[in-house]
BAFI-3210 file (N, C-alpha, C; in Angstrom, 3 decimals, decimal comma, padded with zeros to 6 digits):
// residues 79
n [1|2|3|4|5|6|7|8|9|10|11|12|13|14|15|16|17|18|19|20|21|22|23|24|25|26|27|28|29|30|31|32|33|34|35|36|37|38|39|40|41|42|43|44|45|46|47|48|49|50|51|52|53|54|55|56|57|58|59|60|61|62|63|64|65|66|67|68|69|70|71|72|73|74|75|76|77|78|79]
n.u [016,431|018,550|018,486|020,942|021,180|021,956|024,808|023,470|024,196|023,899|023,802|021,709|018,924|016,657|015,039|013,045|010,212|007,502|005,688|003,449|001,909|003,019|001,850|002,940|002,167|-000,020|-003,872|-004,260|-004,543|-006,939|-006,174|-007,513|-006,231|-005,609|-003,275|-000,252|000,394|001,536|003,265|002,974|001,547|003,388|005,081|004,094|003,432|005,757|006,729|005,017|005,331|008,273|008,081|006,392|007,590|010,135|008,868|006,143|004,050|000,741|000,759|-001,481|-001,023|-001,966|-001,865|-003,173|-002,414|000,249|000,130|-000,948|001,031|002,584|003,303|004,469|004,125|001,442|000,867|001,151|003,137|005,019|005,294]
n.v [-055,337|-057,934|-061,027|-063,207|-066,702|-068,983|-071,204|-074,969|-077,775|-081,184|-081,463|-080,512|-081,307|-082,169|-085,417|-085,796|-084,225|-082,499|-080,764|-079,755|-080,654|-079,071|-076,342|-075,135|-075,378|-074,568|-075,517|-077,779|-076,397|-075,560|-075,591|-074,537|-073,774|-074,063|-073,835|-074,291|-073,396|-074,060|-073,339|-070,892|-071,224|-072,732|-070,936|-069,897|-071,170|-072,049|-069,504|-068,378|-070,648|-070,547|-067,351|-068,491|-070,036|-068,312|-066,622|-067,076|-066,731|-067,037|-066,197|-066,476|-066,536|-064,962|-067,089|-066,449|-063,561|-063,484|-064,808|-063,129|-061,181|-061,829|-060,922|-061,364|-064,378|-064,234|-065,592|-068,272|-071,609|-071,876|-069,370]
n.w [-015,870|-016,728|-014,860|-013,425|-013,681|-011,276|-011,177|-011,578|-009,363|-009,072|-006,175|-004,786|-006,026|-005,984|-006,172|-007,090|-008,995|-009,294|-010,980|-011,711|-009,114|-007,800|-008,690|-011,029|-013,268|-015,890|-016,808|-019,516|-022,714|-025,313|-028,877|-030,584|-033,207|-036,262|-037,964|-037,237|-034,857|-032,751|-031,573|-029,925|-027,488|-026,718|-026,188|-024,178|-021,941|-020,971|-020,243|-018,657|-016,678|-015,789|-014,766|-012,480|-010,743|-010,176|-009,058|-007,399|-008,194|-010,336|-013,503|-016,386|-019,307|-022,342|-025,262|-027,910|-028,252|-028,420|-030,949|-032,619|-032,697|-034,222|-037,195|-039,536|-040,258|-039,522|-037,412|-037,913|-039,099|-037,966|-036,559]
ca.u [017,712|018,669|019,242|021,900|021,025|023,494|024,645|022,921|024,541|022,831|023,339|020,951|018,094|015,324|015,148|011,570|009,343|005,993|005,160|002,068|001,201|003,690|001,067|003,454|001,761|-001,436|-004,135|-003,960|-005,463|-007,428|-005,164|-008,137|-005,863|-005,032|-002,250|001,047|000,636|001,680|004,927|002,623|001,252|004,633|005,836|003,181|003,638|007,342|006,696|004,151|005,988|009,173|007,397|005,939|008,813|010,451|007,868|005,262|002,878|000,541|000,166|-001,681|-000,751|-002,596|-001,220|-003,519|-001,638|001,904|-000,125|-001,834|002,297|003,408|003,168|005,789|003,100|-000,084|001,096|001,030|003,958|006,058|005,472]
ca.v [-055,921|-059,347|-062,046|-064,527|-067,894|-069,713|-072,845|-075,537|-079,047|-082,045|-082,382|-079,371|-081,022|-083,463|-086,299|-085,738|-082,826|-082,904|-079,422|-079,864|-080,947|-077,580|-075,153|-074,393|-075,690|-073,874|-076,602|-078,084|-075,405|-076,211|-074,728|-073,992|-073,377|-075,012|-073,292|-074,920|-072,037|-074,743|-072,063|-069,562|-072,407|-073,974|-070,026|-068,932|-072,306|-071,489|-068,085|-068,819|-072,046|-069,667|-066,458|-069,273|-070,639|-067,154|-065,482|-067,560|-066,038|-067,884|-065,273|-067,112|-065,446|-065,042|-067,610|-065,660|-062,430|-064,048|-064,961|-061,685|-060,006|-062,337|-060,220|-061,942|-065,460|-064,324|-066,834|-069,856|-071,929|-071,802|-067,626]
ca.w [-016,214|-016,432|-013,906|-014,019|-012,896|-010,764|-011,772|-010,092|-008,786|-008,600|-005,060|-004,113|-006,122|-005,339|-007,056|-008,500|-008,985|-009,954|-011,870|-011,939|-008,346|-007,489|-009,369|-012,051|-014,696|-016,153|-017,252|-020,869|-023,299|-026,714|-029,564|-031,903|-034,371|-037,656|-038,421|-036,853|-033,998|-031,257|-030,693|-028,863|-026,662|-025,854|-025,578|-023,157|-021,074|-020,987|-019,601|-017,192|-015,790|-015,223|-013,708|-011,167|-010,032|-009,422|-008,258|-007,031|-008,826|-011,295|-014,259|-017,320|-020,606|-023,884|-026,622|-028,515|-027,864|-029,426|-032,647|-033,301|-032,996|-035,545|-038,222|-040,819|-040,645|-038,870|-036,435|-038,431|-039,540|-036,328|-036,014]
c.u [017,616|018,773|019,779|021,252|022,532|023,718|024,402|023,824|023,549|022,978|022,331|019,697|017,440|015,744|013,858|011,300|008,338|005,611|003,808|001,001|002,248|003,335|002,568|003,222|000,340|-002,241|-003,872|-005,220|-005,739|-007,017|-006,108|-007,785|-005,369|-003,909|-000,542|001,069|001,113|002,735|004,202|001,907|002,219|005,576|005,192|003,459|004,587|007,495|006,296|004,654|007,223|008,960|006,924|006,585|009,863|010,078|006,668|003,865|001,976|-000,069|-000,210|-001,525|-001,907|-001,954|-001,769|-002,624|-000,187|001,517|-000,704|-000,669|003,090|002,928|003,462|004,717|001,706|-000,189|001,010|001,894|005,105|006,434|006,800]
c.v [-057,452|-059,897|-062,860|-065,435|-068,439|-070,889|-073,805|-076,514|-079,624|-082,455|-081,253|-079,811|-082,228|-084,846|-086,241|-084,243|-082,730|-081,187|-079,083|-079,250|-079,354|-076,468|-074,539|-074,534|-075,447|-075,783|-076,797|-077,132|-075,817|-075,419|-074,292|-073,358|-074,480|-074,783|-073,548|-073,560|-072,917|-073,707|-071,365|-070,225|-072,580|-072,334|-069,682|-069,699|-072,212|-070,353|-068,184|-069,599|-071,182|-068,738|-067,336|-069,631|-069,448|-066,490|-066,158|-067,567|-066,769|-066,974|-066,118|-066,088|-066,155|-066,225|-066,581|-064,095|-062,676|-064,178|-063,923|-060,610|-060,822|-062,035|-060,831|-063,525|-065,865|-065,801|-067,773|-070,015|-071,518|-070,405|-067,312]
c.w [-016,158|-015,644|-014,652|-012,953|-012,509|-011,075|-010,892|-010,106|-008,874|-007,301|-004,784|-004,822|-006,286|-006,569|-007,699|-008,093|-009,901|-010,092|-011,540|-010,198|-007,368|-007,828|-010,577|-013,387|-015,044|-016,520|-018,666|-021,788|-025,102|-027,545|-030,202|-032,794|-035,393|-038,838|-038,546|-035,992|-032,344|-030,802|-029,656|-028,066|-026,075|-025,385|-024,363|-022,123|-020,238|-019,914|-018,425|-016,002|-014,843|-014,089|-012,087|-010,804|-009,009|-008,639|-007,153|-007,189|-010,451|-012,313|-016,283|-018,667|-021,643|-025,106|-027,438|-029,125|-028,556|-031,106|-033,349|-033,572|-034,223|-036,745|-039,660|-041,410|-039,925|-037,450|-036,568|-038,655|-038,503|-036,390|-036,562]
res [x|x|x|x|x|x|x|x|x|x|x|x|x|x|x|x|x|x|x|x|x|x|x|x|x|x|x|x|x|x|x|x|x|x|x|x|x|x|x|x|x|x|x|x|x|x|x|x|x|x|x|x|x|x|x|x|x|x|x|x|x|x|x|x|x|x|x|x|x|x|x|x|x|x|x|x|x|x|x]
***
């Protein structure tokens, strides 16, 4: 099922936050594509970044895997 997020305030939240240096950010991955497939990059990123925050858990996804279900433009041309 879904979760609802609660709505946040800005008094409950830091004034910085470094992603990165918080493991929620995979390293930078080589698109080897020439297609305009950055979507399943910036989706997988997306995903990953989230799951880690919730969970704590650092689960790296496939970009690959998003461009092989895009059926409609083989995963080129923004999927």
């Amino acid at each position: 099922m879904f979760e609802h997020y609660a709505r946040l305030t800005t008094k409950h939240l830091p004034d910085y936050i470094n992603w990165l240096e918080e493991g929620a950010v995979t390293a930078v991955k080589d698109h080897h594509h020439h297609c305009a497939s950055a979507w399943a990059h910036t989706a997988a990123a997306t995903i990953e970044g989230d799951f880690y925050i919730r969970t704590g858990i650092m689960d790296v996804l496939s970009s690959q895997q998003f461009i092989d279900c895009d059926e409609l433009s083989l995963g080129c041309h923004g999927g």
